[in-house]
C-alpha positions in Angstrom: -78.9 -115.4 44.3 -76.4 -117.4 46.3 -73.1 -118.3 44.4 -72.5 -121.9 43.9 -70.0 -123.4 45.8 -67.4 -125.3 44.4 -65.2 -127.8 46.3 -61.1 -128.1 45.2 -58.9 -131.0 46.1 -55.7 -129.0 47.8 -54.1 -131.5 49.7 -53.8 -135.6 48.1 -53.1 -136.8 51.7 -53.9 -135.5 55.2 -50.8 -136.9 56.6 -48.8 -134.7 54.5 -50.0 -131.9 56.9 -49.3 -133.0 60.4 -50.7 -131.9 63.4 -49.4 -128.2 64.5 -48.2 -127.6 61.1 -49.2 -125.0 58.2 -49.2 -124.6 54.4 -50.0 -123.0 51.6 -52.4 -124.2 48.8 -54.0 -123.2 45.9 -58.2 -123.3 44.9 -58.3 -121.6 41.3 -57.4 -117.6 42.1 -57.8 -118.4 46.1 -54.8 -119.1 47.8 -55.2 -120.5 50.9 -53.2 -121.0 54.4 -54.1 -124.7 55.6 -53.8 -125.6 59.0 -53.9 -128.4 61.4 -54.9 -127.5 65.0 -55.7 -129.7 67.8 -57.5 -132.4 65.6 -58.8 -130.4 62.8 -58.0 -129.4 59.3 -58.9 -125.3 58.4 -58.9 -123.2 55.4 -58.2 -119.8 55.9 -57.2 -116.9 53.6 -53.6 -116.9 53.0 -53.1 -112.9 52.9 -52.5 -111.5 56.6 -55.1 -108.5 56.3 -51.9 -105.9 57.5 -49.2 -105.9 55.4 -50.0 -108.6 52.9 -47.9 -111.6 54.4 -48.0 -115.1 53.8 -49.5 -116.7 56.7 -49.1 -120.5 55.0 -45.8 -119.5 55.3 -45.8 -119.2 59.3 -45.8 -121.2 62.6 -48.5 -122.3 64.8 -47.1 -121.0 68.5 -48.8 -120.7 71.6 -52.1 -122.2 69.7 -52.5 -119.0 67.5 -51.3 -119.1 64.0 -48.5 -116.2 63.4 -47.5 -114.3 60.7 -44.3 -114.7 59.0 -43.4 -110.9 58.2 -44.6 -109.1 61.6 -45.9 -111.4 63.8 -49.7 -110.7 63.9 -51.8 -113.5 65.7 -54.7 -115.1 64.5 -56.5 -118.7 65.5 -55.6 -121.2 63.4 -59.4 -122.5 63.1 -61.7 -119.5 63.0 -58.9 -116.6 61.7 -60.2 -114.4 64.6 -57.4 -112.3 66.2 -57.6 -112.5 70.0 -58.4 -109.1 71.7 -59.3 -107.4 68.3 -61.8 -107.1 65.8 -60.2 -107.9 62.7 -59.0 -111.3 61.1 -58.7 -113.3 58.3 -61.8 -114.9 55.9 -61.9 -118.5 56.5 -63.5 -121.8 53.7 -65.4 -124.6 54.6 -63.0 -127.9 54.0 -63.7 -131.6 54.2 -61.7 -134.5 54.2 -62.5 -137.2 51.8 -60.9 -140.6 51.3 -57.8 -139.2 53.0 -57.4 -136.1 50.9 -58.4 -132.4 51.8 -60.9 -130.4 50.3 -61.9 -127.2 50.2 -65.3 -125.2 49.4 -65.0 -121.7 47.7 -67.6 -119.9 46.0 -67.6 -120.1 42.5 -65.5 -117.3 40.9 -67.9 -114.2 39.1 -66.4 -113.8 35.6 -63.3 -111.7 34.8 -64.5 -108.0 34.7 -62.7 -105.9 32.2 -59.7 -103.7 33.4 -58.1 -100.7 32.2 -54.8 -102.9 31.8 -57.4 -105.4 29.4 -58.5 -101.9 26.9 -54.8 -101.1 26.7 -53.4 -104.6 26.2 -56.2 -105.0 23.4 -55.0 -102.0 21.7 -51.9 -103.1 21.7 -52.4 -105.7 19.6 -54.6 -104.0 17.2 -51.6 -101.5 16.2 -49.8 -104.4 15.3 -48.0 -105.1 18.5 -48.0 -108.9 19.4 -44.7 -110.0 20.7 -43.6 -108.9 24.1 -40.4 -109.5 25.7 -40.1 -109.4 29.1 -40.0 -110.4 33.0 -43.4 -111.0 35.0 -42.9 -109.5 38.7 -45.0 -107.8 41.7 -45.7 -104.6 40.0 -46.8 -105.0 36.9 -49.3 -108.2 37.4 -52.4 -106.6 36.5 -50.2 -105.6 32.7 -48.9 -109.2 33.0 -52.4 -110.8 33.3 -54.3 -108.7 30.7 -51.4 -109.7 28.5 -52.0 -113.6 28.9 -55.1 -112.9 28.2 -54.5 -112.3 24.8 -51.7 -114.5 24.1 -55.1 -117.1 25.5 -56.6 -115.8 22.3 -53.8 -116.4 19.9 -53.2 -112.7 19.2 -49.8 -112.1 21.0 -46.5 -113.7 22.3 -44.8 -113.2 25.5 -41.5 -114.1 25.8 -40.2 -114.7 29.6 -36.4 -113.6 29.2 -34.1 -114.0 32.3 -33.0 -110.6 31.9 -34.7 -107.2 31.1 -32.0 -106.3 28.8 -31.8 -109.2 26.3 -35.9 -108.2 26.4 -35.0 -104.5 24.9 -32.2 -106.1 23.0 -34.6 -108.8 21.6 -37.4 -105.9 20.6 -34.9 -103.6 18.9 -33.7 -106.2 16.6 -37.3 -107.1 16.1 -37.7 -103.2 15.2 -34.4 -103.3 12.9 -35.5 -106.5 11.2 -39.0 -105.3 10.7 -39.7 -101.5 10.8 -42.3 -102.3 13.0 -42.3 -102.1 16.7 -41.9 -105.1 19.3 -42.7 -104.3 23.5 -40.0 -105.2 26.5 -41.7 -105.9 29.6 -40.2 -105.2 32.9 -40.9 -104.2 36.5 -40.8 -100.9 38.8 -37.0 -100.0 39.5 -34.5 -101.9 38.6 -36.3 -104.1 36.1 -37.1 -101.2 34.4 -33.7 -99.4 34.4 -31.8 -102.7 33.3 -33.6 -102.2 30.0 -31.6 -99.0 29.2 -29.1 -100.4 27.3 -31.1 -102.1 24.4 -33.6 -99.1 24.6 -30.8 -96.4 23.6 -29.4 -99.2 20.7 -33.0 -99.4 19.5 -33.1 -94.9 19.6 -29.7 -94.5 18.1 -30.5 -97.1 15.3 -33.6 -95.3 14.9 -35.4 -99.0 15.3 -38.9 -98.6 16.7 -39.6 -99.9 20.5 -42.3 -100.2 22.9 -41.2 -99.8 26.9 -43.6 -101.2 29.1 -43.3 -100.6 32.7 -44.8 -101.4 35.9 -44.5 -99.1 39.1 -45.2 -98.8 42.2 -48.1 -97.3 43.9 -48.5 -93.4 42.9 -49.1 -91.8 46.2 -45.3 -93.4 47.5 -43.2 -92.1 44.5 -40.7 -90.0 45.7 -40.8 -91.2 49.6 -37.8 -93.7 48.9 -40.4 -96.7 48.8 -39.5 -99.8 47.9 -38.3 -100.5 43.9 -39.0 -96.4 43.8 -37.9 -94.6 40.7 -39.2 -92.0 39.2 -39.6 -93.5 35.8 -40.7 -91.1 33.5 -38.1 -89.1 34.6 -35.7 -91.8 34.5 -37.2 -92.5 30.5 -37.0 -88.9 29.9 -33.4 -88.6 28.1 -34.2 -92.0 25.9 -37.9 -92.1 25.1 -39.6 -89.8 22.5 -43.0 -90.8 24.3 -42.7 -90.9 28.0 -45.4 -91.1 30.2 -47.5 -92.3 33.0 -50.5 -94.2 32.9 -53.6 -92.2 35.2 -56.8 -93.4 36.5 -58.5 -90.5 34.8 -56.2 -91.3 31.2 -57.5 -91.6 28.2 -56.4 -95.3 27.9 -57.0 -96.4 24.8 -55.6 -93.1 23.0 -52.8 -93.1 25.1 -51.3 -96.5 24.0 -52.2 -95.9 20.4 -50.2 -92.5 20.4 -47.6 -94.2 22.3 -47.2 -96.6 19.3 -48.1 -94.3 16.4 -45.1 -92.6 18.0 -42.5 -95.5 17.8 -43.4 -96.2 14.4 -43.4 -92.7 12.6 -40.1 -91.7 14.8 -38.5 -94.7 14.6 -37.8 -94.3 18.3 -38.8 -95.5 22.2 -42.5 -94.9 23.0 -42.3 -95.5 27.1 -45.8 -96.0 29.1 -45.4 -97.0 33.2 -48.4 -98.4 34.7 -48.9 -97.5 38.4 -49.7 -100.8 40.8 -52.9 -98.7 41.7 -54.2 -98.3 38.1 -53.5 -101.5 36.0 -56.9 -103.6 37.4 -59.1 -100.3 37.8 -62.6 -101.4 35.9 -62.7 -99.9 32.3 -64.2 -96.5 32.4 -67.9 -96.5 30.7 -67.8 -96.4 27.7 -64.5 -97.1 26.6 -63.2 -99.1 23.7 -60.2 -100.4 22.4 -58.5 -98.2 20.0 -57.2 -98.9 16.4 -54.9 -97.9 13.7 -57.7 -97.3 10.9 -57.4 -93.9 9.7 -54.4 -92.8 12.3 -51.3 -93.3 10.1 -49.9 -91.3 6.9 -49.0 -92.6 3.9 -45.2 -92.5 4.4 -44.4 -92.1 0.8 -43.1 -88.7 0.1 -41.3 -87.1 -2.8 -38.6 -84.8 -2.8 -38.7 -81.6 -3.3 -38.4 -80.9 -7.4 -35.4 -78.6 -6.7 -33.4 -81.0 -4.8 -34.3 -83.5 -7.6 -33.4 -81.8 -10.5 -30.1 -81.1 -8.7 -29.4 -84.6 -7.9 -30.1 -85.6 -11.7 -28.0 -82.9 -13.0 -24.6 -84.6 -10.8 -25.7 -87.8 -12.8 -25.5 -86.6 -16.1 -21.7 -85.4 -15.4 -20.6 -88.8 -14.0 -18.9 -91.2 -15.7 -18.3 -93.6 -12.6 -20.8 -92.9 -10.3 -20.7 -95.1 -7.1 -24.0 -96.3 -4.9 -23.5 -96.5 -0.8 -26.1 -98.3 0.7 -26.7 -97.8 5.0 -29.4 -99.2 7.4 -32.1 -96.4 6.5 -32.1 -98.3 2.6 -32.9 -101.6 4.0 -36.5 -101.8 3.1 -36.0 -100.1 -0.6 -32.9 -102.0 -1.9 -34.8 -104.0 -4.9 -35.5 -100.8 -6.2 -32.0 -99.4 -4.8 -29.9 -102.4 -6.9 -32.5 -101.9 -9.9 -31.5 -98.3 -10.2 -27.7 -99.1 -9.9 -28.3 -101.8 -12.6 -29.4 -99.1 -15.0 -26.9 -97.0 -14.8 -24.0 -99.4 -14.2 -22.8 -97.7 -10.8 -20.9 -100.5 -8.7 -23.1 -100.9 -5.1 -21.1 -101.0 -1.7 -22.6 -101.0 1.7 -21.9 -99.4 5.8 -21.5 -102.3 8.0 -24.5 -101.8 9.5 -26.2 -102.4 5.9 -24.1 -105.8 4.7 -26.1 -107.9 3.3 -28.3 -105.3 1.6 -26.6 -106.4 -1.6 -25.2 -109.7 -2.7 -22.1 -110.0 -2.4 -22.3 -112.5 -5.7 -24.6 -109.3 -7.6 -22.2 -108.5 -10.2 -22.2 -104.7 -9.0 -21.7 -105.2 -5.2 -18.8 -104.6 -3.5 -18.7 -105.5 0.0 -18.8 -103.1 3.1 -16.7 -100.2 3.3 -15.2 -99.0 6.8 -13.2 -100.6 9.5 -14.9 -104.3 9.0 -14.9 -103.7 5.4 -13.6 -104.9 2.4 -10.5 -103.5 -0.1 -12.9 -103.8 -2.9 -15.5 -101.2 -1.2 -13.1 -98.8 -0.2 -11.5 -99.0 -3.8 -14.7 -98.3 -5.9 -15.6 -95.4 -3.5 -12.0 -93.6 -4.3 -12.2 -94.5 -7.6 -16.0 -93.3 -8.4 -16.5 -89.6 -10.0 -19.7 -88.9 -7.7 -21.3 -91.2 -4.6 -24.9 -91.2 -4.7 -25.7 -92.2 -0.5 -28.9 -93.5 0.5 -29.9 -94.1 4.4 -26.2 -93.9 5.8 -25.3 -91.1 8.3 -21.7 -90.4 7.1 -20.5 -91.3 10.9 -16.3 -91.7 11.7 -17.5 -95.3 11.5 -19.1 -96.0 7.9 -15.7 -94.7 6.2 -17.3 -92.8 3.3 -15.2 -90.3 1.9 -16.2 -86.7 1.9 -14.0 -85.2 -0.6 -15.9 -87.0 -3.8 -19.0 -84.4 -5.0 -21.7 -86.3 -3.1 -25.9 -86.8 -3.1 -27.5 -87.8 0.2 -30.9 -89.3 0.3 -32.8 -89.7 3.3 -36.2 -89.7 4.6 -35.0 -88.0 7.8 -34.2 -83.8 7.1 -32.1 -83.9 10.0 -29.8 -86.9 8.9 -28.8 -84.9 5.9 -25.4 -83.0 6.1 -25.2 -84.0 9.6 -21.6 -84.4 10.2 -20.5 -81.9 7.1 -21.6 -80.3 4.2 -23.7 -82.2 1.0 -23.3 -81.1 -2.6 -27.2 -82.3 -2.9 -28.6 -83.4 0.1 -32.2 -84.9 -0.9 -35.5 -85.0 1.6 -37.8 -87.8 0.5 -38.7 -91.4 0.9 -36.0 -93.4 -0.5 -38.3 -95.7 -2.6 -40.1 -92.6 -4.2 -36.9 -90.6 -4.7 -35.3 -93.7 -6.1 -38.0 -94.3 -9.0 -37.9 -90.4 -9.7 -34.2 -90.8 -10.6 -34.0 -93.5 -12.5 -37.4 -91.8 -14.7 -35.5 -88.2 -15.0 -32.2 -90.3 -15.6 -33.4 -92.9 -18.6 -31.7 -92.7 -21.2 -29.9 -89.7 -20.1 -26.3 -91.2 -18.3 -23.0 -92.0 -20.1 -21.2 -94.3 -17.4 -18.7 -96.7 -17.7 -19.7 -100.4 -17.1 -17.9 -101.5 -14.0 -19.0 -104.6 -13.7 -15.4 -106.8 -15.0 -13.7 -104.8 -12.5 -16.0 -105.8 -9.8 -15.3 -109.2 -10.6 -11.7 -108.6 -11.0 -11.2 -106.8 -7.2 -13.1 -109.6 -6.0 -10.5 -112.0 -7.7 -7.7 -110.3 -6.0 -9.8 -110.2 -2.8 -10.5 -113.6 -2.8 -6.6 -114.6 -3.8 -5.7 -112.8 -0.4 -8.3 -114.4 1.7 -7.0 -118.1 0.3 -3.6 -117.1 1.4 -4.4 -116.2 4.8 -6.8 -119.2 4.6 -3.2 -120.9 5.2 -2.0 -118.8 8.8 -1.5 -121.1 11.6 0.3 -120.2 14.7 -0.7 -122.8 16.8 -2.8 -120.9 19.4 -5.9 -121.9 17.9 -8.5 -121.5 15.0 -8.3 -118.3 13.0 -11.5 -116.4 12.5 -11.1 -116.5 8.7 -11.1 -120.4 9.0 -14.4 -119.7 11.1 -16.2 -117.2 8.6 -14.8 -119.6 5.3 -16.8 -122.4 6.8 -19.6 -120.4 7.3 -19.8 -118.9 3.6 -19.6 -122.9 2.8 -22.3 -123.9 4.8 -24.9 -121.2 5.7 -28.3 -121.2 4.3 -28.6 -118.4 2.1 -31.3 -116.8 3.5 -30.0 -117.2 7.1 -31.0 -113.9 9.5 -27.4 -113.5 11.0 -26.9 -111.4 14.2 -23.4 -109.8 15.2 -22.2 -108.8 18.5 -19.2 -106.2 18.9 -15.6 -106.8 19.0 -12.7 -108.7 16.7 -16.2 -111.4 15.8 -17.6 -108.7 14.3 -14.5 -107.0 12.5 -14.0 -110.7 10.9 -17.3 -111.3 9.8 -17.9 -108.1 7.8 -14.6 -109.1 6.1 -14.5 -112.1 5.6 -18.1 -113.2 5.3 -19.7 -113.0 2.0 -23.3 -112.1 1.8 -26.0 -114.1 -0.5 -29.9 -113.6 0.9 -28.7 -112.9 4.1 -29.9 -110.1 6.9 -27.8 -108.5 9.1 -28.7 -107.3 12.6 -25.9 -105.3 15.1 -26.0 -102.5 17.4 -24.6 -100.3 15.0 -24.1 -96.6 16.6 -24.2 -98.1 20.4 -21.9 -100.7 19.3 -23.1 -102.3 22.6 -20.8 -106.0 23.5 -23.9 -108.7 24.6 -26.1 -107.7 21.5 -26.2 -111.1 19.4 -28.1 -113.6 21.2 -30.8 -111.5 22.4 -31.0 -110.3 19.1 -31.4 -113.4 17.4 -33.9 -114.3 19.9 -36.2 -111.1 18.2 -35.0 -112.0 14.8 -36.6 -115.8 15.5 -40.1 -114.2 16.7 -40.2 -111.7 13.9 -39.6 -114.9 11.4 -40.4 -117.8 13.0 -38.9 -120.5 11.6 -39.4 -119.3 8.2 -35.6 -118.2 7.9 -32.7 -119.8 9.7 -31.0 -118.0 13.1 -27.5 -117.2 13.7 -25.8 -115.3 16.3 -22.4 -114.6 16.0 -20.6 -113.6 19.3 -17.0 -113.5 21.3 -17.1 -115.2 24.3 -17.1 -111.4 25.9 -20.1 -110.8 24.3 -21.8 -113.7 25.2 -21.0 -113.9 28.7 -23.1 -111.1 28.9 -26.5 -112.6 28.4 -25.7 -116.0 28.1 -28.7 -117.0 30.7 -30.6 -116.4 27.4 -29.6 -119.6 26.1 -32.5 -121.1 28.7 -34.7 -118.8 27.0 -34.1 -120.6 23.6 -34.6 -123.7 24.9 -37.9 -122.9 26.7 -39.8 -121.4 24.0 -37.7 -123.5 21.3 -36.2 -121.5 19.4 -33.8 -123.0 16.6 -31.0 -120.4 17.1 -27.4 -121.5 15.8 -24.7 -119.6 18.1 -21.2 -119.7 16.3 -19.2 -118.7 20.0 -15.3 -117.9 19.0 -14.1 -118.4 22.2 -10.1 -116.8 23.1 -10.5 -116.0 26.5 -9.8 -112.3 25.9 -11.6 -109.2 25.2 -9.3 -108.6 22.0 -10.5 -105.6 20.1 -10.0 -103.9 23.3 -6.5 -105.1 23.6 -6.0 -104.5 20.4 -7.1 -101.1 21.3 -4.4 -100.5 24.3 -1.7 -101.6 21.9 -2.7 -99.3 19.3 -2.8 -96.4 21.4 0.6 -97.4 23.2 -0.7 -98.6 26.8 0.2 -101.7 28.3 -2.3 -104.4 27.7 -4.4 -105.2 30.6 -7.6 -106.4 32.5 -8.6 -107.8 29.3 -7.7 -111.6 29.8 -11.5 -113.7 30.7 -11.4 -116.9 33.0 -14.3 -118.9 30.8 -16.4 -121.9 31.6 -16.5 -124.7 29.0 -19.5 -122.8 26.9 -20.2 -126.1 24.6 -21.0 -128.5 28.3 -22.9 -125.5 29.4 -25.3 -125.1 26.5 -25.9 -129.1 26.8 -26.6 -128.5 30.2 -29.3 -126.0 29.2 -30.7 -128.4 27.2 -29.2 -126.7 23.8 -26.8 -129.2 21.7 -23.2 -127.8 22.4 -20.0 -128.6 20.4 -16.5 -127.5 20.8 -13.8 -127.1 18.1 -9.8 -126.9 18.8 -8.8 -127.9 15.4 -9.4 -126.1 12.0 -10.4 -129.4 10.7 -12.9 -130.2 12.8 -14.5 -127.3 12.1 -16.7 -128.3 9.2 -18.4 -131.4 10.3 -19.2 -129.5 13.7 -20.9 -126.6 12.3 -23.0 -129.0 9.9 -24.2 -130.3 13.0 -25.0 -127.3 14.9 -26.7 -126.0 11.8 -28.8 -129.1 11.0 -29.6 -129.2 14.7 -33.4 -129.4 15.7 -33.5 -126.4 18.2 -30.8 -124.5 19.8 -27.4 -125.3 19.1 -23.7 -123.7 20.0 -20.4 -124.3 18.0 -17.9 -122.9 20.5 -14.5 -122.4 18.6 -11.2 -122.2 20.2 -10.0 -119.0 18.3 -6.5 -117.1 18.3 -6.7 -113.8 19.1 -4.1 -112.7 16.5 -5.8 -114.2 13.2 -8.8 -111.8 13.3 
């Protein structure tokens, strides 16, 4: 049966294509090279058959239409090329009331590809928003992908850079536990997403890395975009491989993911240009989690238990440290510290996991922490850890008789030995205790000495409160406003540097999450990240990013991104035109201070320019109108402080 034919308006006015002139134009999927020779309008197949180049993008000379990329001739009527037998297809066209049309079969319907069963399977497992960057090799992904965000089962986010898109899925994975994807082409679209991918691995955050690639048969001939990526993934992806013709397609994105989740780590699947709109093999379905995935809840092992329970009997002032790997398990967590009156303090990584206001917590310990953390640590008897490695940079003690919990073997007794290092799931492990432990414990109540530090605490931050050496705002004036006005619930996310070191003093926690590249401690890590935090929560939970102008100035191009997809993000910026933890840094280790100075743009005019609301503060007492603002704002809003460098 003959196909229909169906007739597209490309072209509103003939006059707008003069004689001896070409274009391109669009008909639905066709696109189309119109021309105008010696009287008459043509329609001919835009792709030159050789090399793939645009020929509405040429020159009529000589009467034959030539190619723009390597000068192949063709007749600008019939798409014949003189003295050969080849050319280009060619579409009836009519003019009509002074516009041009043009007659094109009607299209057959979309025919399943292998890129549609493994986009679909995708989304089943539970991945449904994509960050990323649509480009030549990875269209057929790209397409079966708006396919289903067509159907309402996934988001893609178009980022202006692929490594805010592995930033923005790793603080999707750390806010979560479940993984995100970041989308990004063959070569260096790819390779740019390094950085977030190894914040995502060391914070043991699950990730999906979706690649595109080039054609198979030219890997390793230095072809365009060429990179061996599955090599190139090998050092930073548990999963790592390459997408075949002859795969198992489904399967192989299911494992890919399954991965990711139960190793908390990258999953990495490429997609050869060759492969992504191959038909789907017969037979083939879309694959599923039901019945793939383990209960995750398991017990420790009744010796390292009974040990464990046996410490808590002896102590008198037992102390709780909480880290990142306790993040989903802290109601029970606080209910077991409750019970047996142990004060609760936290990495910096894990602020937030506790109240700052709970009448047992204490604050963060370590270099951004607080002297009421560090003093409840030295004072405690016995330190009960849960989730927390015990790096240089968490600042727990190790010569205080110590119990480790984690669900990870190899996290326990990493860095040095463990009086009673536990193996289980920290939810499970915690109920155990606090069953074999009812009753049973003779601690002290700490709980008017808490309050008391945090007096004394508080006494000191007033008086510094008071500093002013006339170089700008100081970041405790900045962190003082925001304990005053940021909703409680508010999903906070911290770059590196001073902004950081200030905020995990200074700031005190309520409901609030926490997101940082903790072990990469990568500069450029806050806006992205607040741009996963936003699709993990919607706008169920406020936004925040907290970032140095260093930081910032890495991704700031992202702030476009916020505005397009409106997301409500609140970016407190504290702008001092240095990098100064890294002065800070030189001076500390006795070298002259140097290449650390930044030449800055006015960040508050740029954000309006992006179409974000943009304010800029130079006095401390502007600062708390402003920031209402920014925080009431409808969308994306900055509050760019001019900060001193010295009042961290």
């Amino acid at each position: 049966m003959a196909k229909k034919m169906k007739w597209h308006k490309v072209l509103d006015d003939v006059k707008d294509l003069p004689e001896g002139r070409v274009m391109s134009a669009n008909a639905e999927h066709q696109v189309l090279c119109l021309t105008h020779f010696e009287g008459k309008i043509s329609a001919l197949d835009n792709r030159c058959p050789h090399q793939g180049g645009p020929l509405g993008e040429g020159s009529i000379e000589n009467g034959l239409l030539r190619c723009p990329w390597h000068g192949w001739d063709y007749h600008p009527c019939t798409g014949l090329a003189p003295g050969y037998d080849d050319g280009v297809e060619t579409f009836l066209t009519k003019v009509e009331d002074g516009a041009v049309f043009v007659g094109i079969e009607e299209e057959a319907p979309h025919e399943a590809t292998i890129s549609d069963l493994m986009a679909e399977t995708m989304v089943n497992w539970g991945v449904t928003k994509v960050f990323g960057m649509v480009g030549h090799s990875n269209l057929g992904f790209a397409d079966a992908m708006r396919r289903q965000e067509e159907q309402g089962k996934l988001n893609f986010y178009g980022i202006r850079h692929e490594g805010a898109a592995s930033f923005a899925a790793s603080a999707y994975g750390k806010l979560t536990g479940k993984p995100a994807a970041c989308f990004a082409i063959a070569g260096p679209g790819s390779t740019n997403m390094f950085t977030g991918l190894w914040d995502a691995k060391v914070d043991r955050a699950p990730i999906l890395a979706l690649t595109g690639q080039v054609a198979t048969q030219v890997i390793g001939t230095g072809n365009f975009q060429e990179v061996d990526l599955v090599k190139a993934f090998g050092a930073v992806a548990e999963f790592n491989h390459a997408t075949q013709s002859s795969s198992k397609h489904a399967e192989l994105m299911g494992t890919a993911i399954k991965h990711a989740i139960l190793k908390r780590d990258v999953s990495h699947l490429t997609f050869p240009d060759e492969v992504q709109e191959l038909p789907v093999p017969e037979n083939a379905s879309p694959g599923t989690p039901d019945g793939r995935m383990t209960p995750l809840q398991i017990a420790p092992p009744q010796e390292s238990l009974d040990e464990a329970i046996t410490l808590f009997k002896k102590s008198k002032k037992p102390a709780i440290i909480v880290g990142h790997g306790a993040r989903f398990n802290m109601p029970a967590i606080i209910e077991f510290a409750e019970s047996i009156n142990a004060p609760v303090m936290t990495t910096f990584k894990a602020k937030g996991q506790i109240a700052d206001n709970h009448p047992l917590g204490c604050g963060v310990l370590g270099r951004s922490g607080t002297p009421i953390a560090s003093w409840f640590m030295n004072e405690a008897d016995m330190l009960c850890v849960f989730g927390a490695s015990f790096s240089n940079h968490t600042g727990i003690t190790d010569h205080i008789p110590t119990i480790q919990i984690d669900f990870d073997p190899l996290a326990l007794s990493k860095f040095h030995k463990i009086d009673v290092p536990v193996w289980g799931e920290i939810s499970v492990t915690v109920d155990l205790l606090k069953k074999g432990l009812s009753g049973k414990t003779d601690t002290v109540d700490r709980r008017d000495e808490v309050a008391k530090r945090w007096a004394i605490w508080k006494s000191e931050k007033a008086k510094r409160l008071l500093e002013d050496q006339g170089k700008g705002v100081s970041s405790i004036a900045v962190f003082d406003a925001m304990n005053k006005l940021t909703p409680a619930n508010a999903v906070i996310c911290a770059d590196v540097g001073n902004n950081a070191y200030s905020l995990g003093r200074y700031f005190e926690t309520k409901e609030h999450t926490f997101l940082m590249s903790g072990y990469l401690g990568s500069i450029g890590f806050a806006f992205p990240a607040a741009m996963g935090a936003w699709a993990a929560v919607g706008d169920s939970r406020p936004i925040i990013a907290v970032a140095g102008d260093g930081g910032f100035c890495q991704y700031l191009a992202e702030l476009t991104t916020a505005v397009k997809y409106k997301m409500p993000i609140k970016l407190i910026l504290l702008n001092n035109s240095e990098l100064g933890k890294i002065s800070k840094e030189q001076r500390a280790g006795e070298f002259d201070v140097w290449a650390t100075e930044l030449h800055n743009p006015n960040f508050s005019d740029y954000a309006n320019s992006c179409g974000a609301l943009g304010i800029r503060v130079e006095s401390k007492d502007d600062l708390a109108d402003a920031m209402k603002q920014v925080i009431a704002h409808d969308g994306p809003a900055m509050l760019e402080v001019m900060t001193d460098v010295g009042l961290i």
